[in-house]
C-alpha positions in Angstrom: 1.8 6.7 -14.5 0.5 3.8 -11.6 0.9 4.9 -8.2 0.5 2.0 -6.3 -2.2 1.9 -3.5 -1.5 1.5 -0.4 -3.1 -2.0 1.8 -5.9 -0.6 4.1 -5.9 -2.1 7.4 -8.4 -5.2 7.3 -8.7 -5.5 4.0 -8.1 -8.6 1.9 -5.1 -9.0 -0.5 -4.2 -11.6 -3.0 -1.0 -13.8 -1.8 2.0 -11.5 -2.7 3.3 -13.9 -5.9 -0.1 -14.0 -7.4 -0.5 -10.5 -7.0 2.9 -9.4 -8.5 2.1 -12.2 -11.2 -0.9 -10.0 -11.6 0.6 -6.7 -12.2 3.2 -7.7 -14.1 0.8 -9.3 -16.7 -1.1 -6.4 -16.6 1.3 -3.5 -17.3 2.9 -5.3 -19.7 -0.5 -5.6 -22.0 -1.0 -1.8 -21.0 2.1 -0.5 -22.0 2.3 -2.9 -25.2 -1.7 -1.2 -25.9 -0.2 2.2 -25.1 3.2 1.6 -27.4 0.6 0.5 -30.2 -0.9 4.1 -29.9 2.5 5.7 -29.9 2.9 6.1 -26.4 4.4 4.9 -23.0 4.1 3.5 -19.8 5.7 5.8 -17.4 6.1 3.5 -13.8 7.2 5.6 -10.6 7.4 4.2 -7.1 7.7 6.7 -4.0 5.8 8.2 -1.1 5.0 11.6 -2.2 2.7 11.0 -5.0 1.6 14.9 -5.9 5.4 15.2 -6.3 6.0 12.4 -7.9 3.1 13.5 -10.2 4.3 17.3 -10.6 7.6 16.2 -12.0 5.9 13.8 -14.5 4.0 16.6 -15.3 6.6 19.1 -15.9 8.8 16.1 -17.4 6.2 15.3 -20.3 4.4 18.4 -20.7 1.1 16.7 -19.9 -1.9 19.5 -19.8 -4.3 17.0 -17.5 -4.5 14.5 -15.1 -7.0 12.2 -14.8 -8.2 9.7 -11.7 -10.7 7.0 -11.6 -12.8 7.6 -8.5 -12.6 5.0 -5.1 -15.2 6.1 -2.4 -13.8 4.6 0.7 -12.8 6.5 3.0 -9.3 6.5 3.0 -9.4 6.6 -0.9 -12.0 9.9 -0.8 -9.3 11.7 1.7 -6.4 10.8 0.0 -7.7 11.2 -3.9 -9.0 15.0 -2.2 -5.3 15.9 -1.3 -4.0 15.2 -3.8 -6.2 16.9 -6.3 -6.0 19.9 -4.0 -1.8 20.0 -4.7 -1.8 19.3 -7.8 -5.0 22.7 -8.6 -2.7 24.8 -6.0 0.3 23.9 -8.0 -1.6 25.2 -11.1 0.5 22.7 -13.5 -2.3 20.8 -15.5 -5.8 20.4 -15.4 -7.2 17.6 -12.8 -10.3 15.6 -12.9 -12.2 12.5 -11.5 -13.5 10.0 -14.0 -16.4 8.3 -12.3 -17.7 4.7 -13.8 -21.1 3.5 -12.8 -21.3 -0.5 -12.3 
């Protein structure tokens, strides 16, 4: 599932045709690399994301989710919510996968 983030306030984006160019090019390669392993892309657009992430949950009887880590600030407050609905909600595992650059 791709929840799509939301623009910060000041910060630069790519012109909105190159950017959709961008996605689209991208998801299809990810869900052609998932279909190769027997899976699926799974695309959900919406403003409560835990929801949206519950039902997905319950839907494909997923045992964990898994989020890359941003540490902004609106990114740290947001990605801490959410992982704090989804533990209270007690439907799947959740942890942060952290990639050092």
């Amino acid at each position: 599932m791709r929840i799509p983030a939301v623009d910060a306030p000041g910060r630069a984006t790519l012109a909105v045709g190159n950017r959709r160019w961008w996605l689209k090019q991208s998801l299809a390669a990810l869900s052609a690399q998932l279909a190769a392993l027997g899976s699926r892309l799974i695309i959900r657009r919406g403003q409560a994301c835990a929801e949206a992430l519950l039902q997905l949950l319950r839907e494909t009887g997923a045992a964990a989710v898994f989020f890359n880590h941003l540490f902004d600030p609106i990114s740290l407050v947001r990605d801490h919510d959410m992982k704090q609905q989804l533990t209270e909600a007690g439907e799947a595992d959740v942890a942060f996968l952290v990639f050092n650059s």
